[in-house]
C-alpha positions as CSV (number, residue, x, y, z in Angstrom):
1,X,-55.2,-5.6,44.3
2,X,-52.6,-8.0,43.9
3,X,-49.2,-6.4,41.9
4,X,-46.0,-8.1,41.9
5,X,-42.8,-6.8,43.2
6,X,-39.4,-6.4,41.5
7,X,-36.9,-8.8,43.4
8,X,-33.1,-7.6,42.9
9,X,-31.0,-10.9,43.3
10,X,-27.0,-9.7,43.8
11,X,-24.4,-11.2,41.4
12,X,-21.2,-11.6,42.8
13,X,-18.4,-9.3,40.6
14,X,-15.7,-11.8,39.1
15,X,-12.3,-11.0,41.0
16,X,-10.5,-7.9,39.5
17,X,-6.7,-8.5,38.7
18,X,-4.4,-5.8,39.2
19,X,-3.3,-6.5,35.1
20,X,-0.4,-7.8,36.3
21,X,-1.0,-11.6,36.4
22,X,-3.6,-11.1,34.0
23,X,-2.3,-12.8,30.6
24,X,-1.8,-10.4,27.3
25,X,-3.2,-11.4,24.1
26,X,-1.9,-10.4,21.1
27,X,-4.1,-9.9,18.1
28,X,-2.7,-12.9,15.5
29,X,-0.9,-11.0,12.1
30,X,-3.0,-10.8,9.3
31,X,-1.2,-11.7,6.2
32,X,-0.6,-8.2,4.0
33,X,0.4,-6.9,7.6
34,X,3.8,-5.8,7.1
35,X,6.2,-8.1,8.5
36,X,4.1,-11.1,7.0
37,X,5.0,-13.4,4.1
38,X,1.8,-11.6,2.6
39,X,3.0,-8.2,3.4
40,X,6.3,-9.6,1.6
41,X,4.7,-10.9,-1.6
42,X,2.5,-7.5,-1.7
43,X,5.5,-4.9,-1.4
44,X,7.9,-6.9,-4.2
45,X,5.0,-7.4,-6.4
46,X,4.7,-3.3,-6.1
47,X,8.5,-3.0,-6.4
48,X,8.5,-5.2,-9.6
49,X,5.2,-3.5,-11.4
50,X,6.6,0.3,-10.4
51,X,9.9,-0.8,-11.6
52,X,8.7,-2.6,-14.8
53,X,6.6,1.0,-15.3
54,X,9.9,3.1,-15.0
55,X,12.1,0.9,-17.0
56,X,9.6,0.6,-19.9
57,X,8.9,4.5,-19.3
58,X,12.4,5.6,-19.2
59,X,13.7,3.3,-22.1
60,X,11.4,5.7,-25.0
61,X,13.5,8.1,-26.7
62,X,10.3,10.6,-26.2
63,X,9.6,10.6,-22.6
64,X,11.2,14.0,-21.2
65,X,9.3,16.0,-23.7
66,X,6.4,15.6,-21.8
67,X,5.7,16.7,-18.2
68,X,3.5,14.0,-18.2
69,X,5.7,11.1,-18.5
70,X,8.6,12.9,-16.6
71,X,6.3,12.7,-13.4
72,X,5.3,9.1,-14.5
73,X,9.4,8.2,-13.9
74,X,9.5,10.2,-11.2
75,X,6.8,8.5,-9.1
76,X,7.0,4.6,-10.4
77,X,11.2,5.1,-9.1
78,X,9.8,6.6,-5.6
79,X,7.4,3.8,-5.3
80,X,9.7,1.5,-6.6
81,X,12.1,2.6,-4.0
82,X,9.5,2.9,-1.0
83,X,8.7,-0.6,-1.7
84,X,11.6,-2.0,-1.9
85,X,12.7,-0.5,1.5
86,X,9.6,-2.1,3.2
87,X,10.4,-5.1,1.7
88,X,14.2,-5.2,3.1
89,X,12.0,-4.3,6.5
90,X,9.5,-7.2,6.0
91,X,12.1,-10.1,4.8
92,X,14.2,-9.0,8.5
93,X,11.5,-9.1,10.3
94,X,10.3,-12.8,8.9
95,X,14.0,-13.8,9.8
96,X,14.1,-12.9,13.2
97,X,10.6,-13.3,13.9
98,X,9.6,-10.2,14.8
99,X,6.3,-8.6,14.5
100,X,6.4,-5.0,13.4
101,X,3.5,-3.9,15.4
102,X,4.9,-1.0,17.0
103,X,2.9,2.2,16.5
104,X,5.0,5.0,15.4
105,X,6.5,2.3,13.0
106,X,2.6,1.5,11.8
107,X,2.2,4.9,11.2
108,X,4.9,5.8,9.3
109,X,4.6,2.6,7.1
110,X,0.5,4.1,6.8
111,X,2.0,7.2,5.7
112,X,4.5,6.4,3.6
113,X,1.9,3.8,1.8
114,X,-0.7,6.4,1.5
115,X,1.9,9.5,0.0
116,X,3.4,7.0,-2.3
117,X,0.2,5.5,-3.8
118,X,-1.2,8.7,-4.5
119,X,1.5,9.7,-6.6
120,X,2.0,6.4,-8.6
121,X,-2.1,7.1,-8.9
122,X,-1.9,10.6,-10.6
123,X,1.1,10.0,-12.6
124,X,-1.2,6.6,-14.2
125,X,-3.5,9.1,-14.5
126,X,-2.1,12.2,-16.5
127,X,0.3,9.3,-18.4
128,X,-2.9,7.7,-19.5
129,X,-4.4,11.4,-20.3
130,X,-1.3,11.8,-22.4
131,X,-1.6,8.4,-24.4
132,X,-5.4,9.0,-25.0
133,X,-4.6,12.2,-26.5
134,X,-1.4,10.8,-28.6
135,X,-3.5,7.8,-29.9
136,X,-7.2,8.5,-30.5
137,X,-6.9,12.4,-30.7
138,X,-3.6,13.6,-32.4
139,X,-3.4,10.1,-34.2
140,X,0.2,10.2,-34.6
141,X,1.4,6.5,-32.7
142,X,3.6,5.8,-35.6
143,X,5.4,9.0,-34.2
144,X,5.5,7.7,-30.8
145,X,5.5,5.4,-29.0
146,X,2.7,4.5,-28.1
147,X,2.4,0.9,-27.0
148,X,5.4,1.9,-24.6
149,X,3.9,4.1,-23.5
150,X,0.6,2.2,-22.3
151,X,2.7,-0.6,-21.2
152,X,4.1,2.1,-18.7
153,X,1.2,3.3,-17.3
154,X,-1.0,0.4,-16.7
155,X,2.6,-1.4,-14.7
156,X,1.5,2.3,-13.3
157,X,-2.0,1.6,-12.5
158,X,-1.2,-2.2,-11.5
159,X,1.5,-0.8,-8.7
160,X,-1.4,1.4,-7.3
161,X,-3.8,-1.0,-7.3
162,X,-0.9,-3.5,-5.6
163,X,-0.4,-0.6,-2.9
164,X,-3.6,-0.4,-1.8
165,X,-3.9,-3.5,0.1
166,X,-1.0,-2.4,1.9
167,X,-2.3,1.1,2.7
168,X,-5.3,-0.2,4.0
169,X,-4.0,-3.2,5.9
170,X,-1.4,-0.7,7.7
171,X,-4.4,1.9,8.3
172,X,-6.6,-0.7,9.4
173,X,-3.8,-1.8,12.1
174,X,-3.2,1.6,13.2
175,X,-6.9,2.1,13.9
176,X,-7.8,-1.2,15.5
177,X,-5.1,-0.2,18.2
């Protein structure tokens, strides 16, 4: 009977390096990383919408009578602040050329993002509760204000939605690490 037999053929292994003359890539910046013109553009465009959300909010005569709109403030003036900060962060960095890739910075920006857009989330949320219930349910907007008031919490919602990018852009470079 007339089978055939496996043949092994050796490879040689490539030559190992000892890592130190091996050259070191960097993964190119995605822009929305922070420390990119993209990240830039993302954290004033949440600085301006949270702001525009606590200026509008704060400016009604009504707004500390509810719990509600009191937390709206609250959050859309920590966001507002948060993103601002980064944004100081993101414009040195573009100036001195810098990328901010270092991990415990990563991760706080990741944290920071996520704590943030969570609360300018669930303040939309109970502000836009609140308005629902002033305009279609108590029908009393002449009372209020209630055009304000949904001014306020979709800058509210438009900040959250602007945050996200940079929560998951940040979570997404902490994890690829």
């Amino acid at each position: 009977m007339s089978v055939s037999h496996a043949t092994v053929h050796p490879v040689e292994d490539p030559p190992t390096t000892d890592g130190e003359d091996a050259p070191r890539v960097r993964m190119k910046d995605m822009e929305g990383m922070p420390g990119t013109r993209g990240g830039l553009a993302l954290r004033f465009s949440q600085f301006m919408f949270a702001a525009a959300a606590l200026v509008v909010m704060a400016t009604t005569s009504d707004f500390p009578s509810v719990p509600a709109f009191c937390y709206l403030v609250a959050a859309a003036g920590l966001q507002s602040l948060w993103s601002l900060l980064l944004a100081s962060i993101d414009i040195y960095a573009l100036l001195v050329r810098r990328s901010l890739r270092n991990c415990r910075i990563v991760s706080l920006f990741t944290i920071g993002d996520g704590i943030t857009s969570t609360l300018t989330f669930a303040a939309a949320c109970s502000s836009a509760g609140i308005t629902i219930l002033i305009d279609n349910d108590l029908d009393s907007c002449r009372e209020n204000h209630c055009v304000q008031l949904e001014i306020a919490t979709a800058m509210a919602f438009i900040s959250w939605f602007i945050a996200l990018p940079s929560f998951f852009m940040n979570f997404w470079s902490l994890a690829s690490r």
